[in-house]
N, C-alpha and C positions, 0 to 999 in steps of 0.2 A: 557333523557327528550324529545326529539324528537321524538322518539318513540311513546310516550304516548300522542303526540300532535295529530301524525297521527294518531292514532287511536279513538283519539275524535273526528276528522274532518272528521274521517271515517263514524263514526256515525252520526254524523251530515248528510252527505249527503246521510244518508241511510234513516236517520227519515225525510228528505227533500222528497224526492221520494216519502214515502209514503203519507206525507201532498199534495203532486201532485196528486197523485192519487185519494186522498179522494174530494180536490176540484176539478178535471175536469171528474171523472167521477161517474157518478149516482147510478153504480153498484158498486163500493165503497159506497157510503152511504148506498145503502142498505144492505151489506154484513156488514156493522156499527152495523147498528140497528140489526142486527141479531146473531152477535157478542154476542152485550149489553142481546139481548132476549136471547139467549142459556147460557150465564152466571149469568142470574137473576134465569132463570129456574132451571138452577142444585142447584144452593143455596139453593132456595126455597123449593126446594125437598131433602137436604141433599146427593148429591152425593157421592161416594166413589172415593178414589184416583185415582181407576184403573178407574171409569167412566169417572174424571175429563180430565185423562191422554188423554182417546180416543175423548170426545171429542173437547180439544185443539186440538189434531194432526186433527183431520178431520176438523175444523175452519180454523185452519195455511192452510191444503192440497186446501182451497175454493181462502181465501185469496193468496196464494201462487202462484194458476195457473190465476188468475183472472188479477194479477199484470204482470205476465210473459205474457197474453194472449192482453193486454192493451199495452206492451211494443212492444212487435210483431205486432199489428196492426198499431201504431204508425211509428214505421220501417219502415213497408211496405209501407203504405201513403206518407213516407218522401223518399224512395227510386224509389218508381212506382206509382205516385199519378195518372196515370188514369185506367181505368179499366182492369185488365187484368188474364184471367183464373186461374195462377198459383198462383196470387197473393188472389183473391177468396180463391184456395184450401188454401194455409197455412192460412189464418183469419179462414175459415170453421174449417181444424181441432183444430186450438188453441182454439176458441172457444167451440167445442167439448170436449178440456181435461176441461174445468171449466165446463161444464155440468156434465160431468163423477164424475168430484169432490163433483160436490151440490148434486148430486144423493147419492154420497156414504155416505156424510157427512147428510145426511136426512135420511139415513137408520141407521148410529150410531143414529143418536138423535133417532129416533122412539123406536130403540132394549132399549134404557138406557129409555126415557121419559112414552112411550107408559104405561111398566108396573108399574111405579110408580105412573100413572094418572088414572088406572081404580083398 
């Protein structure tokens, strides 16, 4: 039974993280609404499994690096809170892989939305 406690309290402090995220940062909210938009969209249009599939995994890949690239800045601010080159570079590239990810994840929606809108 212990077991299974941890592993609620696991979750719990996993769905906590995320509630953190959603209220301190802005790009959380708007990664929300975009969520909400790409899942009303596919509905609307009757997606297929295999569209649904790619685009959760490209949603999860935005949200995924966005939290990890939030966490990393946070780190860094809490480890070297004044300014300093190296610490630039790693925010620069973190925030790069969530670039890379929005990008990819705009090219599934367009390849799946694009043809079913015109």
């Amino acid at each position: 039974m212990q077991t299974l406690r941890n592993r609620l309290r696991s979750f719990r402090f996993a769905f906590n993280g995320i509630l953190a995220f959603l209220r301190s940062e802005p790009n959380g909210r708007i990664h929300l609404v975009a969520t909400i938009a790409v899942v009303a969209l596919a509905s609307w249009l009757g997606c297929t499994l295999t569209e649904w599939a790619l685009l959760t995994f490209a949603m999860a890949l935005v949200w995924v690096t966005e939290m990890l690239n939030t966490a990393i800045e946070k780190t860094m601010d809490l480890l070297h809170p004044e300014r300093h080159s190296s610490v630039k570079w790693i925010k620069d590239v973190a925030a790069g892989a969530v670039l890379v990810a929005a990008l990819a994840a705009a090219v599934v929606g367009g390849l799946i939305f694009i043809p079913k809108l015109i």
